[in-house]
C-alpha positions in Angstrom: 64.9 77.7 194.3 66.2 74.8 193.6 67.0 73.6 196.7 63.6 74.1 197.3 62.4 71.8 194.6 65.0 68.9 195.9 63.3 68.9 198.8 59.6 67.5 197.4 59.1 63.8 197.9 58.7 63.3 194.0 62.8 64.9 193.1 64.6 63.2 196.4 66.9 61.9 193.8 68.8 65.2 192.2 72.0 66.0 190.8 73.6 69.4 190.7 75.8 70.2 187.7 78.1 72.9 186.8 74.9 74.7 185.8 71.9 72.3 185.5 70.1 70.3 188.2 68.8 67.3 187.1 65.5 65.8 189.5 65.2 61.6 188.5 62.0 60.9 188.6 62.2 57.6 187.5 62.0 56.8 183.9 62.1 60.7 183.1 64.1 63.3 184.3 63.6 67.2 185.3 66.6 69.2 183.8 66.6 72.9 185.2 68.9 75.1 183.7 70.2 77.3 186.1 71.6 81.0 186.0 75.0 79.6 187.4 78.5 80.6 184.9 81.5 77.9 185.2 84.7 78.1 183.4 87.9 76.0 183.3 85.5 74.2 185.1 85.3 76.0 188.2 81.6 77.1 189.3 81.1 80.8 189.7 79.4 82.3 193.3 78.0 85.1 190.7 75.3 84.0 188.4 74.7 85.4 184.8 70.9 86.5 185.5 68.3 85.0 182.3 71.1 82.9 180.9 69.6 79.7 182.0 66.4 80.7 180.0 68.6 81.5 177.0 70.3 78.2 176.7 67.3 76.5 177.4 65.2 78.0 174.5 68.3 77.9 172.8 68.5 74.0 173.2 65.1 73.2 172.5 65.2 74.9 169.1 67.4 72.8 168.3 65.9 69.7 169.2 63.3 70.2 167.5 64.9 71.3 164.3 67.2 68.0 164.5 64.9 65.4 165.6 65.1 64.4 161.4 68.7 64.0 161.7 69.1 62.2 165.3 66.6 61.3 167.9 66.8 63.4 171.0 65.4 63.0 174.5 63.1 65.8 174.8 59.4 64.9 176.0 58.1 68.2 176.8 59.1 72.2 178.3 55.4 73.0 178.7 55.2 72.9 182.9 51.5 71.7 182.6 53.4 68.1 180.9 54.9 68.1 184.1 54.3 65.9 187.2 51.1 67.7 189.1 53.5 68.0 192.4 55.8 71.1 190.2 53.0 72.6 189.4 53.7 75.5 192.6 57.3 75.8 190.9 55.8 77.5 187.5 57.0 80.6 188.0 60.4 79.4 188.4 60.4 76.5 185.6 58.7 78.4 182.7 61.2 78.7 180.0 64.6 77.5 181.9 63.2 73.6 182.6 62.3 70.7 180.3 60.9 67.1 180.9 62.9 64.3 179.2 63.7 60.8 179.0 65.8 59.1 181.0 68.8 57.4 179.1 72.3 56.1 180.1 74.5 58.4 179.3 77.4 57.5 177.3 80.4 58.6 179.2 82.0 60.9 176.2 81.4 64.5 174.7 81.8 64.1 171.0 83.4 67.9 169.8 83.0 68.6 166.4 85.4 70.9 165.0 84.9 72.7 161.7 87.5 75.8 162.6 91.1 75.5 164.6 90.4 77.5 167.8 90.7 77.1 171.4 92.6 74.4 173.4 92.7 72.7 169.4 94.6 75.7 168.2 97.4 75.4 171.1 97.3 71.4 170.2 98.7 71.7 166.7 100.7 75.1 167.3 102.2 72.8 170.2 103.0 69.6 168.1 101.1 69.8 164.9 98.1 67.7 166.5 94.3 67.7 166.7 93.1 65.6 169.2 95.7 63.4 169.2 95.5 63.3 164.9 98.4 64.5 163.0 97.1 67.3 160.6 98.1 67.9 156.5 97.4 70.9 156.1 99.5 74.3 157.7 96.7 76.2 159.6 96.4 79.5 161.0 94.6 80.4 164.1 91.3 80.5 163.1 91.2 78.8 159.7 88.4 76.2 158.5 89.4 73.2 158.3 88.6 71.6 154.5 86.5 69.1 156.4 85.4 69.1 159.7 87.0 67.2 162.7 85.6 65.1 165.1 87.6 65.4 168.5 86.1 63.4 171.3 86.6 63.4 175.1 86.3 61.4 177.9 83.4 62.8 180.1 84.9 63.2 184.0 82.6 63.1 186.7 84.5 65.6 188.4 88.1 67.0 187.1 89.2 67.9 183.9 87.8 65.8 180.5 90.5 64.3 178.6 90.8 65.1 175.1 91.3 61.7 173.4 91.6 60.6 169.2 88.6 58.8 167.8 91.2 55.6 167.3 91.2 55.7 171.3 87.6 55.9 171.3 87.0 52.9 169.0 88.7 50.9 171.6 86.4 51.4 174.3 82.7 50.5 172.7 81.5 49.0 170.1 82.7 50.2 166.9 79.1 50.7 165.5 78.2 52.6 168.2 81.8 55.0 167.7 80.8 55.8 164.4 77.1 56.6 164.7 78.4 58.9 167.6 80.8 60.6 164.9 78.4 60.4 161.7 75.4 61.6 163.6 77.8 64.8 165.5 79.3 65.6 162.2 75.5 65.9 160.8 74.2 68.0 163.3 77.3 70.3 163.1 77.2 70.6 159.2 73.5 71.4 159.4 73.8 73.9 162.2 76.6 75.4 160.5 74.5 75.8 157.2 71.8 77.6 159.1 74.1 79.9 160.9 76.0 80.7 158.5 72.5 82.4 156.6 72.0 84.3 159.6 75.5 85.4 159.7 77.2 83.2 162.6 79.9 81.0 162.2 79.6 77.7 164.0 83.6 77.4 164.8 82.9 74.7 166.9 80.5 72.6 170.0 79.8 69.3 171.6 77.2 66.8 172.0 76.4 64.1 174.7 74.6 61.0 173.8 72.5 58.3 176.1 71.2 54.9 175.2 67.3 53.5 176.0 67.9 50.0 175.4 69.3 49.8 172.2 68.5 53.1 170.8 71.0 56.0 170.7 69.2 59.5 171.8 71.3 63.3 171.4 71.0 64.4 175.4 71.6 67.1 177.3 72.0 70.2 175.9 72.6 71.0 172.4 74.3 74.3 170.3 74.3 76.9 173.2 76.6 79.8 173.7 78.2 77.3 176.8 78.8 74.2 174.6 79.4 76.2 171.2 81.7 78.8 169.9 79.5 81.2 167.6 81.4 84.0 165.3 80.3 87.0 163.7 80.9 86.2 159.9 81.1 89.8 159.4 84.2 90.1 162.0 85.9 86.7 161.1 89.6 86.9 159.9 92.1 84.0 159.5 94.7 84.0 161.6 93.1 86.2 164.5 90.9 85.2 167.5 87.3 86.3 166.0 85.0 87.9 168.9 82.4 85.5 169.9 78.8 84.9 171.1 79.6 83.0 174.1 81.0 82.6 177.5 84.7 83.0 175.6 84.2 86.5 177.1 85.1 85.8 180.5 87.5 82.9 179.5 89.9 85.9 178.1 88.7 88.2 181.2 89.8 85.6 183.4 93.2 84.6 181.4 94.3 88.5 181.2 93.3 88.8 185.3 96.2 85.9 186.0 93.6 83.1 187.9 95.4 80.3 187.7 92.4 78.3 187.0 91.9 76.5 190.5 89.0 77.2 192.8 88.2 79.2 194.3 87.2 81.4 191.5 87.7 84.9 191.5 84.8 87.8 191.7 83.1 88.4 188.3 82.6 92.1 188.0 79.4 93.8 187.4 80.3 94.3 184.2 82.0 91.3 183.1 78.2 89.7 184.3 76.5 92.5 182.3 78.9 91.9 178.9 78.9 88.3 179.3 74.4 88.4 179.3 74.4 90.8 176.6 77.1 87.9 174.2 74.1 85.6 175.3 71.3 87.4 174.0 72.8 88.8 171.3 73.0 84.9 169.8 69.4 84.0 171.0 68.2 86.9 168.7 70.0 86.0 165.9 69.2 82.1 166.5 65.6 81.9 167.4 64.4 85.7 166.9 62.3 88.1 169.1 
């Protein structure tokens, strides 16, 4: 379907992401979260059917509860905002699409950290090292951190990011605009984490993107979802053990155990690897947002 949408005069201008396609349509853009699953940043031929719907409602949530803390690009996710020429496309854009402003993006993902997991955990079991920081205190797998970290990373157009230290950042823009980058992450995170933690989710860890109108700083792209964020069950969560999660970390471990070695092509997802990994997805979009 969305090759059918690139085709109208109006979205000639369209980039396809790992999973969103993004129509420029001039000082706005049309972000359409697709079904589409990546990992190790390979795209899968197998889509996870819904879960564009569930990070998108997901993401707008969130907007909207942090638009206090950070401004955010959101202009609308009601189709009828939209441009008169997607009308036809309603069916297909209700509840997976959202109209927003058009900002430059800046070219790093700003990862908060408030537990040692994940590609940080191998870091400082490796060499005692997150992102590129020497850490104090002896950790276990899993463990909180007494304050969170923020762990930036160069944003690749294609490729692999590169994890990099917030000195390293520093050095390449303006050092005002580093640390309302890390300030304004670290907010988010701790208020996120707050909330989640009510409900019974801990917010291990996620990453935002920022863009610049001018010379105003907007949170962009998508924000808090199962594919940016690792989610625990509190109820599950034991230092020194990999917790089970509410996210795509599912077929991350499915695809470790099979032996892939993490080029393309990717392998076949299984029927009910698919299944397992939409059920994670809608598990946390209960818990986050409700029936």
């Amino acid at each position: 379907m969305y090759q059918e949408i690139s085709e109208l005069e109006i979205v000639k201008n369209s980039k396809q992401g790992k999973v969103r396609d993004i129509y420029d349509l001039g000082s706005e853009l049309l972000i359409v979260t697709t079904d589409r699953i990546s990992a190790f940043d390979v795209v899968f031929a197998e889509e996870i059917p819904g879960k564009g719907k569930i990070l998108n409602q997901i993401a707008l949530h969130f907007f909207e509860l942090t638009r206090d803390i950070v401004p955010n690009h959101l202009i609308s996710a009601e189709v009828q905002d939209y441009p008169a020429e997607f009308a036809e496309y309603r069916d297909y854009l209700e509840g997976r699409s959202m109209l927003v402003k058009k900002t430059r993006v800046i070219p790093f993902e700003c990862i908060v950290r408030g537990y040692i997991s994940g590609s940080a955990w191998a870091e400082y079991a490796g060499n005692g090292t997150v992102g590129g920081m020497m850490v104090a205190e002896e950790l276990k797998e899993s463990q909180k951190f007494a304050h969170p970290l923020f762990t930036p990373s160069t944003k690749a157009e294609a490729g692999h990011d590169e994890n990099i230290s917030y000195r390293e950042m520093l050095h390449c823009m303006d050092e005002r605009i580093a640390v309302f980058l890390k300030n304004k992450s670290l907010a988010v995170y701790n208020f996120a984490h707050e909330m989640l933690l009510k409900a019974g989710i801990i917010l291990a860890d996620t990453k935002f993107e920022f863009g610049t109108i001018g010379n105003q700083i907007y949170l962009v792209d998508e924000i808090l979802t199962p594919d940016s964020s690792r989610f625990w069950p509190a109820e599950s969560y034991e230092v020194g053990k990999s917790p089970a999660s509410y996210d795509k970390q599912y077929i991350r471990d499915f695809l470790t155990q099979s032996g892939w070695d993490k080029q393309p092509p990717a392998p076949h997802l299984p029927d009910e690897v698919i299944r397992k990994t939409l059920d994670k997805y809608e598990q946390i979009r209960k818990i986050i947002i409700g029936d």
